[in-house]
N, C-alpha and C positions, 0 to 999 in steps of 0.2 A: 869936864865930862868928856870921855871918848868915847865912841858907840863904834862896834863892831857887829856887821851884817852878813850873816853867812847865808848864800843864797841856797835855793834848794827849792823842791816840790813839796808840797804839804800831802798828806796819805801815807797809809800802809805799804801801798801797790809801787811807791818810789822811793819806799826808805833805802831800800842798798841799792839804788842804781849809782852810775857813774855822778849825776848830775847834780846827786844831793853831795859832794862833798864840802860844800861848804858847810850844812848843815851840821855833818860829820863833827868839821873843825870846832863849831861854837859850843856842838854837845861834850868835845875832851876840854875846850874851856871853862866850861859852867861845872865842868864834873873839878878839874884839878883846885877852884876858884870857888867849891862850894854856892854854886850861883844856880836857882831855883829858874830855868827859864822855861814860864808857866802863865805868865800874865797875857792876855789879852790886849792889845792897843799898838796901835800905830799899822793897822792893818798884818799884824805878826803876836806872834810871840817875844816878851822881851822876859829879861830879869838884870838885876844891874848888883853892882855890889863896890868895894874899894878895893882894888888892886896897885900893892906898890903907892900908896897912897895918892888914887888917881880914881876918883868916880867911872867906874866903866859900865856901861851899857851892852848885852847881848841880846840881837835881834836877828830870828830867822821869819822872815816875810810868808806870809800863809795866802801871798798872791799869785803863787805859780809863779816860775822865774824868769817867763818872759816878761813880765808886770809886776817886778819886784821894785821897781822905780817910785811908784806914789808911798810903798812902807818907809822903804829910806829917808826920801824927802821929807817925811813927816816928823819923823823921828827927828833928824836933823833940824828941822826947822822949830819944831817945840823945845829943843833947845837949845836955838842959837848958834848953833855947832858950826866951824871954819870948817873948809873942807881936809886941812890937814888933823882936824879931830874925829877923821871920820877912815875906818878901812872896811872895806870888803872884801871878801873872801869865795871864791869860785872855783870850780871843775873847769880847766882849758885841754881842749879837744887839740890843739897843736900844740902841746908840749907833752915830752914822752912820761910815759904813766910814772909817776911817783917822783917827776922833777918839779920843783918849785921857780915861782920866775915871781919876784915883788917891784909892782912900780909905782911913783908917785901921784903918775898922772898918762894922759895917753887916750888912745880911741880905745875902743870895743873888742879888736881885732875878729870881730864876727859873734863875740859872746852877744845873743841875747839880752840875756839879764843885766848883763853890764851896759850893754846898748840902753835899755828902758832905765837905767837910774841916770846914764850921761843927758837922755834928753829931756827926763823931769827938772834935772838941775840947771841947765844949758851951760854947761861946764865937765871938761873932763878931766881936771884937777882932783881926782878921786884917789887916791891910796887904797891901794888892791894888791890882794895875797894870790897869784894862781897856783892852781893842784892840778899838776900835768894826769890824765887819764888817757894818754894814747888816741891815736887816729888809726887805728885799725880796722878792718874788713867791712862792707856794708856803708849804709847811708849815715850824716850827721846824728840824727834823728833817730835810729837803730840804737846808733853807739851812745850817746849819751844816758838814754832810757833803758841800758841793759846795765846788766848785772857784772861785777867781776868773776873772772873767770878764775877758779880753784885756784891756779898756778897765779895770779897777778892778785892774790888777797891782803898778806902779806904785804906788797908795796905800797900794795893803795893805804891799807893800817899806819905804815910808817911814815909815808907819806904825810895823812891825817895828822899825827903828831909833831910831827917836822912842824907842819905846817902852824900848826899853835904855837913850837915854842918862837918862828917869827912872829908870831902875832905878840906874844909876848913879849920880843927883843924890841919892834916896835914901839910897845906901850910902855917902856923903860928908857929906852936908845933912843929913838924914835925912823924913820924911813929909809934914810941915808944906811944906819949901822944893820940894819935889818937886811936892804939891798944887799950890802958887803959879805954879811954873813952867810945869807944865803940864797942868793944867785947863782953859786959855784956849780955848778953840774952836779957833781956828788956832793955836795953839800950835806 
């Protein structure tokens, strides 16, 4: 079983912000994957299916993504899951809009959400997908909870799918070929 957790805010009112792109990523996976994620449990939405013949799990947390920690861990731990069966997927505020950065393991580096899954687990051995959205004009707090801007749709879009097919080279390859592939700037 792999379980993939795409963070994000739950509501209408954050569907296209910046912050939900994790969100983004797990909906171009459940849509390419045929995967219904609709279910109720583990504090989220889950729906799971067989990819590449590998049980997978997708899970966007309906705790607001500062407290997207206890959804993870739950899921995680109902079944068993090592932490190298486990990725998540996030909006990073320091990396430029539509660049991708994947790591094994590692701190926070100020995410939130990632901050509350590192201290429900007390491990930072997490395998994580980031979706560069820029540091542009205004406060943290602004910029995450806003909208893209007409001219920056597009990359964020591409981005979004970038972004899945690592999630997918992962859950084939696994973290290593995934890093390699696409870490590259223009990747």
């Amino acid at each position: 079983m792999k379980l993939i957790a795409g963070l994000g805010n739950p509501g209408r009112e954050y569907a296209d912000t910046r912050h939900n792109l994790g969100f983004r990523v797990v909906d171009v996976l459940a849509g390419r994957w045929s995967i219904a994620v609709t279910k109720s449990q583990f504090r989220g939405l889950t729906g799971d299916g067989t990819i590449a013949g590998e049980r997978v799990m997708l899970l966007k947390p309906s705790t607001y993504m500062n407290r997207s920690g206890p959804s993870v861990l739950e899921a995680a731990q109902f079944y068993k899951l090592d932490p190298v069966d486990q990725l998540v997927v996030y909006d990073e505020l320091d990396l430029p809009l539509g660049q991708l950065r994947l790591r094994k393991d590692g701190s926070a580096g100020g995410h939130r959400g990632l901050a509350d899954i590192i201290r429900c687990f007390g491990d930072d051995a997490i395998p994580r997908v980031r979706v560069g959205i820029g540091n542009g004009r205004g406060g943290a707090v602004s910029r995450v909870l806003g909208r893209f801007r007409p001219d920056e749709i597009e990359t964020a879009a591409d981005a979004v799918e970038r972004a899945a097919d690592a999630v997918e080279c992962w859950l084939t390859d696994g973290i290593e070929a995934a890093m390699n592939r696409f870490n590259a700037k223009n990747a």
